[in-house]
Every structure is written in C-alpha cells, then in structure tokens.
N, C-alpha and C positions, 0 to 999 in steps of 0.2 A: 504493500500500500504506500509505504514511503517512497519507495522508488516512484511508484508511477506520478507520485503526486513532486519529485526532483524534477522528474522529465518534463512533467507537463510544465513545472516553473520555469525550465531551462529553455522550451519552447515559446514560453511567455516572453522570454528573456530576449532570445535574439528577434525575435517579430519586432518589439519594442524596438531594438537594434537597429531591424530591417529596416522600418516606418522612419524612423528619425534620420536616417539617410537619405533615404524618398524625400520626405521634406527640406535636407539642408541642401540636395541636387537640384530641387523645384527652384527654390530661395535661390542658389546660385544662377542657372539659367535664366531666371527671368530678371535678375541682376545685371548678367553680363550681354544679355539681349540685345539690350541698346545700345553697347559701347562695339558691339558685334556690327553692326548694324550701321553707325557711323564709322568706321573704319573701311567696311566695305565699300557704303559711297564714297567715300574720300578718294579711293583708288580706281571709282570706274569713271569715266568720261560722261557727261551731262547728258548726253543721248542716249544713253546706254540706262542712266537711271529712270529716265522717263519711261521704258520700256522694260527694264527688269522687276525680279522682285528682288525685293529691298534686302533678305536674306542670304541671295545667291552671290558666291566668288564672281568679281568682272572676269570676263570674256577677255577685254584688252587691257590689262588695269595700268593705270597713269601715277606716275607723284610728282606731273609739273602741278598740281594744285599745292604743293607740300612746298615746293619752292616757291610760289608766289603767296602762300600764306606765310610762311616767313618773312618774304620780304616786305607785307602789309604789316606784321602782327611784329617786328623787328623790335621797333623803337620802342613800343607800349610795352613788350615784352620783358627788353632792359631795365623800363622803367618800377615796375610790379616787381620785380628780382629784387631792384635797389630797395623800395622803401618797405616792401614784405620782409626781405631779413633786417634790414635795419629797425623798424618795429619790432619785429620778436625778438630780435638781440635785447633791445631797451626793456620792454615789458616784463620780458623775464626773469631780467636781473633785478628789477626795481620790485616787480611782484615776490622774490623768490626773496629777499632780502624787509619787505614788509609781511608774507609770511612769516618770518622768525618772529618777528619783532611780535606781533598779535598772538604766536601760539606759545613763545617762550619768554615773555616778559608779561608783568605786572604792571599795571601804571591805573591811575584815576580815568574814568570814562572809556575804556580801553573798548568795551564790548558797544558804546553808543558809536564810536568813531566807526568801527567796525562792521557794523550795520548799516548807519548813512554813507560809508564807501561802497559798501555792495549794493547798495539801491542801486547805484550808476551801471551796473549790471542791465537791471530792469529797465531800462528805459529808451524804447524806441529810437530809432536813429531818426525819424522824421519827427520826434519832439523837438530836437534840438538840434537840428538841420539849420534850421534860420538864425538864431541867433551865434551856433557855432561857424555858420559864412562870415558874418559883421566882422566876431571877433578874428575870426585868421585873416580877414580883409584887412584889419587896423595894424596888423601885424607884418601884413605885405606877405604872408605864408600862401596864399590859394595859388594853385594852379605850379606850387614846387613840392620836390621831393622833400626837403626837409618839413615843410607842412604835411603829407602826408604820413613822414614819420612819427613827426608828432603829434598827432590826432592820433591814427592807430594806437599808439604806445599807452597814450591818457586814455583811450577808451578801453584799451586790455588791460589796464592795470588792477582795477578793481576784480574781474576774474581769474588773475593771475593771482594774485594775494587769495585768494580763496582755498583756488587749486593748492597750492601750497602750504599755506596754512593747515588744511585736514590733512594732507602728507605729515607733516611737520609732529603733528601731535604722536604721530607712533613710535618719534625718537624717545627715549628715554631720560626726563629730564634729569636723572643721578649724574650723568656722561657732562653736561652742561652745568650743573653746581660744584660739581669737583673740579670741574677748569674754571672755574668760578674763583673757589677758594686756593687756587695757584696760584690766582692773577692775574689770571687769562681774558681779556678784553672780548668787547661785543665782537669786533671784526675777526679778532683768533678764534674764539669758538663761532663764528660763522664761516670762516674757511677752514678751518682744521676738522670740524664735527659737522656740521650743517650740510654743507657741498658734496664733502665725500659720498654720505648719504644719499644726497638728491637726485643723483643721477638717472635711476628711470623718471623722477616728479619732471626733472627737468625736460627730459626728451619729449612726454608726453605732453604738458602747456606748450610745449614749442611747435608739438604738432597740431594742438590746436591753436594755437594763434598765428600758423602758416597757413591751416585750410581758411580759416576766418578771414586774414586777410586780404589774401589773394582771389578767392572767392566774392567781398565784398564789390557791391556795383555803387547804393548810393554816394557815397565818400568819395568813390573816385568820380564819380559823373560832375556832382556838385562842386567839390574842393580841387579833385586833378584837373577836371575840365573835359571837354570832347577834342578842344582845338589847342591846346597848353601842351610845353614840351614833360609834362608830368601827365599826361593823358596813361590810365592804367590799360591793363591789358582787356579786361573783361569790359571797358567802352569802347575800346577799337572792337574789339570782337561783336557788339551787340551791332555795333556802326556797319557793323558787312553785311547787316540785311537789309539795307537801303541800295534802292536802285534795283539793278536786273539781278534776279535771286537766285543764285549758284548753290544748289548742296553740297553738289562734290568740295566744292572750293571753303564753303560754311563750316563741313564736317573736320577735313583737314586741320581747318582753325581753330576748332573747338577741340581737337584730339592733340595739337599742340598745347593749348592752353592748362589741359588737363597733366600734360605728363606731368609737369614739379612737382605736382601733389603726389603723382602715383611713388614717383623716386624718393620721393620725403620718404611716405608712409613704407615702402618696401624695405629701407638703408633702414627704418628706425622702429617696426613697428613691434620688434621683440621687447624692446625697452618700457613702449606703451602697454604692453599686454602685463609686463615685470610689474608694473606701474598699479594697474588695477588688480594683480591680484594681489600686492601688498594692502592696496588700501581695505580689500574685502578681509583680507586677514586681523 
C-alpha cells in the first residue's frame, strides 16, 4: 500500500514537473515572439514584408537597414551612452553612500527625512515636468548632457537610497561598532565594511537605473530636446516614424537600441539574481 501510494506521489511529482515546464516554454515563446519577429523584419527588404509573414526567415535578407540605422541612430546613441552611465555612476554612489547613512546611523528625524525622500519616488514625471523645465532653463542645463545627468541622478537618488538601505540592514551592525571603537571613521567603515559587501546591491540599482534610464522618453523629449545636440536615443528613434514608414529600417533601430540593455543585463545579471536572493534570505 505504501508503495503504490510512493508511486503515485512520484507520479504527482514529475507531472507537477512536466506542467511547470509547459508553462515556463509558453512564458518564454510568447516573450521572445516579438523580438523574433522584429529581427526578422529588420533583415528582409520592404517588399518582401509586405508580402511575407511576419514569422518567416527572408528569402533575400538585407543589413543595409542596420547600416543606415546607425548612421541615423549614431549621434542620439553616443548621447544616451554618455549621460545613462554618467547618471548611474552618480546615483549610485550618492544613493549607496545615503543608504548607510539611514540604515547605520542614529540621528533626530532620521525616519521623517527618510520618508519625505522616498515620496520623490512617487511622483509622476508629468507633475513636475513644468516647473523642472523653468528650473534647468535658469540654469542654462536643457537641451545638455550635463542636464540630463543631473536630472537622472536627482531623480534616482531617492530609489537608490532605498535599494540600499534594505540591503544594508543585513550587514551586521557588531562588524560596524567594533570599527567604531578602533577609531575607524564614517568613510573607513564605508569603504572597508560597507562596499566590500555591496557588490551584488550595487550591480543590481545599477541595473536598474540603466534600464530606467535609457528607456526613459519624457526627460529626454522635454529636457534633451528633438533638435538639441543632447537629443536621446529613444526621441531619435520614436522620430523614425514620421514621414514614409519603413519597418525593416524601424525594427533594425529599435533592435539596436535595445542591445545595451540586453549586454548590461547578460555581463551582470548573476550579480542581480546574488542580489535578491540575499535580500529574501
């Protein structure tokens, strides 16, 4: 009786198995469906799409659209490089550095400050769209890379100190009061104990504040500009559907635009994965 009632769990067992495969191959197909899908047009010739289906390998496949979306997509492209890592460079450090400061220090109003920074989280980029124009206009920042640096930076910084800070608390603060009582200053036990540590927290805010940024449209439309040599990559790109509408040439652009994300998250995405199962632990 034991036995058959082993078997039949054993057979419950891999079914369960079976099905959850089924599902994660579903989940992935219809995931990679579309990137399938744009890749393909990108390589067949404008005539060729009109008359295919949209699933099928071209017949004659092209990558002069690959070359001339580079040489559209060139300059916005440089540009979205520059001030995407120059933000997350800033953000980072400033976030990862006011993380300490909120999850291993004491001080008066520590948890009000804390809470009126993170609202800045919440809050729609079209609240303060208009009056964050005026101000980078007085500043002479609109329509440059250093403005769009610093917009980014200021506006990651409050989830960057977040990210961090819940990392931060699983340090053990014994490790921090005994370099405490050495003598060991805020900046020594931030570099010697805090950093060593941080290294998945870090890869992972870095990954997201590279998809955030680089992805974002309103900030660059409004602050980089459409016609400004700080134009980002994702308003040249939306800019290619004006006039006579090329997919091949559209898909091309949109599958360059995507790769730095795909090589971010490939180069680093062990670190993010290191990253959340620390914090679940």
């Amino acid at each position: 009786m034991m036995d058959a009632r082993k078997i039949l769990g054993i057979i419950r067992a891999r079914w369960k198995r079976i099905l959850v495969y089924i599902f994660l191959i579903a989940f992935a197909v219809a995931f990679l469906l579309p990137i399938w899908v744009a890749l393909m047009a990108s390589i067949k010739p404008i005539e060729e799409i009109e008359t295919s289906n949209p699933l099928s390998p071209p017949r004659s496949p092209t990558f002069e659209t690959y070359r001339e979306a580079v040489e559209r997509l060139g300059r916005p492209l440089l540009n979205s490089l520059a001030f995407t890592i120059g933000a997350v460079l800033c953000s980072v450090l400033i976030g990862s550095w006011m993380g300490y400061v909120f999850s291993k220090h004491r001080f008066r109003y520590k948890e009000t400050l804390f809470i009126v920074l993170i609202a800045g989280t919440f809050l729609p980029y079209t609240t303060i769209i208009f009056p964050l124009f005026r101000t980078m206009g007085t500043l002479g920042l609109v329509g440059s890379i250093p403005g769009m640096v610093f917009v980014h930076t200021v506006y990651g910084i409050p989830i960057c100190t977040l990210l961090f800070r819940n990392f931060y608390t699983h340090i053990p603060n014994d490790r921090i009061e005994r370099a405490r009582k050495k003598g060991a200053s805020d900046w020594e036990i931030y570099r010697k104990i805090i950093l060593p540590a941080s290294k998945p927290a870090i890869i992972s805010v870095m990954i997201y504040q590279f998809t955030s940024i680089w992805n974002d449209f309103l900030f660059g439309l409004v602050l980089g500009g459409a016609e400004s040599q700080a134009m980002p990559v994702t308003v040249a790109l939306f800019g290619m559907k004006s006039g006579f509408f090329r997919w091949n040439l559209l898909m091309a652009s949109a599958i360059i635009v995507i790769l730095p994300l795909l090589v971010t998250y490939v180069l680093l995405h062990r670190y993010f994965v290191m990253a959340v199962v620390e914090e679940e632990s």
